[in-house]
C-alpha positions, 0 to 999 in steps of 0.5 A: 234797585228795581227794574223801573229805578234801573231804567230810570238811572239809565235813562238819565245817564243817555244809555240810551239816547243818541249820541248825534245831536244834528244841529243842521242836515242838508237833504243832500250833504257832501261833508259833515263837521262834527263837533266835540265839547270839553268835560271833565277827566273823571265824572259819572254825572249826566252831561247836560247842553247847559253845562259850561264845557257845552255851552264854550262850543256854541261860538264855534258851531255858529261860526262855522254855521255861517261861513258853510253853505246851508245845502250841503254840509252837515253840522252836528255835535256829540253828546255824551252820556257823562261829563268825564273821561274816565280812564280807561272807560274813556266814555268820550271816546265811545260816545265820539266812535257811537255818534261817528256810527249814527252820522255815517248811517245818517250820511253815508261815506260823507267825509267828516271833519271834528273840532274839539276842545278840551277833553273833546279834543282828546276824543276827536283825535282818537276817533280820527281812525273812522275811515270818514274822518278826514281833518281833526281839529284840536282846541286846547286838546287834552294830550298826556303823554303817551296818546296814541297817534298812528290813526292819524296816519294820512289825516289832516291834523291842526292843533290850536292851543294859547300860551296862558292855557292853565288846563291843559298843557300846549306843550304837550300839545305841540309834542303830540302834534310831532309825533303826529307828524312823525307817524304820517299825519299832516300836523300843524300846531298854531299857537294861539299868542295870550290865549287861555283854555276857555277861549275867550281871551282874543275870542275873534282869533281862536274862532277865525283861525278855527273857521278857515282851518275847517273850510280848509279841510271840507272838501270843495263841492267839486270834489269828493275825496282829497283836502287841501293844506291849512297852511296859508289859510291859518298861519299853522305852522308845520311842526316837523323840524320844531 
């Protein structure tokens, strides 16, 4: 392969593209909500904005877009350079930690809340050790056993997951969520009654449960540091005890 055919392949797999896509900036923002699409467990293919995983974010990303103020919270996305995981490569991981970098350089020390679905779910809850992380939240996650939970120790976690979900298992999804718990985490699972892994059975409900569980966890304007509970706001419940 030629230099020039080498650049080309890199070019098209994002090597070298930015992994933030800023969706809205703020000139002074006091919280940023990032958000991570599904893809697939193995694929070196380039991830496009057109694929499905992608375009399932986009109800989610206006939602929030409309019920945030304009002026001062950050809405952005990742984008990842392929569609897959890829085992230990764990490409959506790199590109979650890479976009994490771009944004805190963006807006510093901002605090900083991920939604993700899917294998984006996976990233986000792996990514949550960035120190600006403050509040994850799961749709559908991906969640094999044994994923590590101690970076969520004093992290605001909701997991949101439909009992008809044929991709993606809810029940290792609440299981993580205990031992999120367990490990200090602040964890709840909500499990989302006749929902499937699109979300697009009772679309109303996953998009007003995760909206109010991101308002819950954005820090008020008055405050800087701190996030309140998603309890009452989401009808999650704790799962310690489960």
């Amino acid at each position: 392969m030629t230099l020039h055919e080498q650049a080309s392949t890199d070019e098209s797999a994002g090597v070298h593209a930015p992994a933030l896509a800023v969706r809205r900036l703020p000139r002074s923002p006091r919280a940023a909500v990032l958000f991570l699409h599904g893809g697939r467990s193995d694929s070196r293919a380039p991830s496009r904005p057109w694929h499905l995983a992608a375009v399932r974010m986009k109800p989610f990303v206006r939602a929030v877009a409309r019920a945030t103020p304009d002026d001062d919270v950050l809405l952005a996305e990742v984008r990842y350079r392929v569609r897959g995981w890829n085992g230990g490569d764990a490409d959506a991981l790199r590109d979650a930690r890479r976009a994490l970098e771009e944004l805190q350089r963006l807006a510093p020390d901002v605090p900083v809340v991920l939604v993700g679905h899917s294998m984006g779910g996976r990233a986000a809850l792996r990514a949550a050790g960035a120190p600006q992380v403050h509040g994850v939240l799961a749709l559908a996650p991906w969640c094999p056993e044994g994923e590590p939970v101690a970076q969520l120790r004093e992290k605001e976690v909701v997991v949101l997951h439909g009992d008809r979900d044929r991709v993606t298992d809810p029940r290792l999804s609440k299981a993580f969520a205990h031992r999120a718990r367990a490990a200090g985490a602040r964890a709840a699972f909500v499990d989302m009654v006749g929902g499937d892994h699109a979300m697009l059975r009772h679309a109303g409900d996953w998009h007003r449960t995760a909206v109010s569980t991101v308002l819950q966890m954005v820090p008020p304007a008055a405050e800087t540091t701190g996030v309140t509970g998603t309890t009452g706001a989401t009808g999650a419940t704790g799962v310690s005890g489960h």
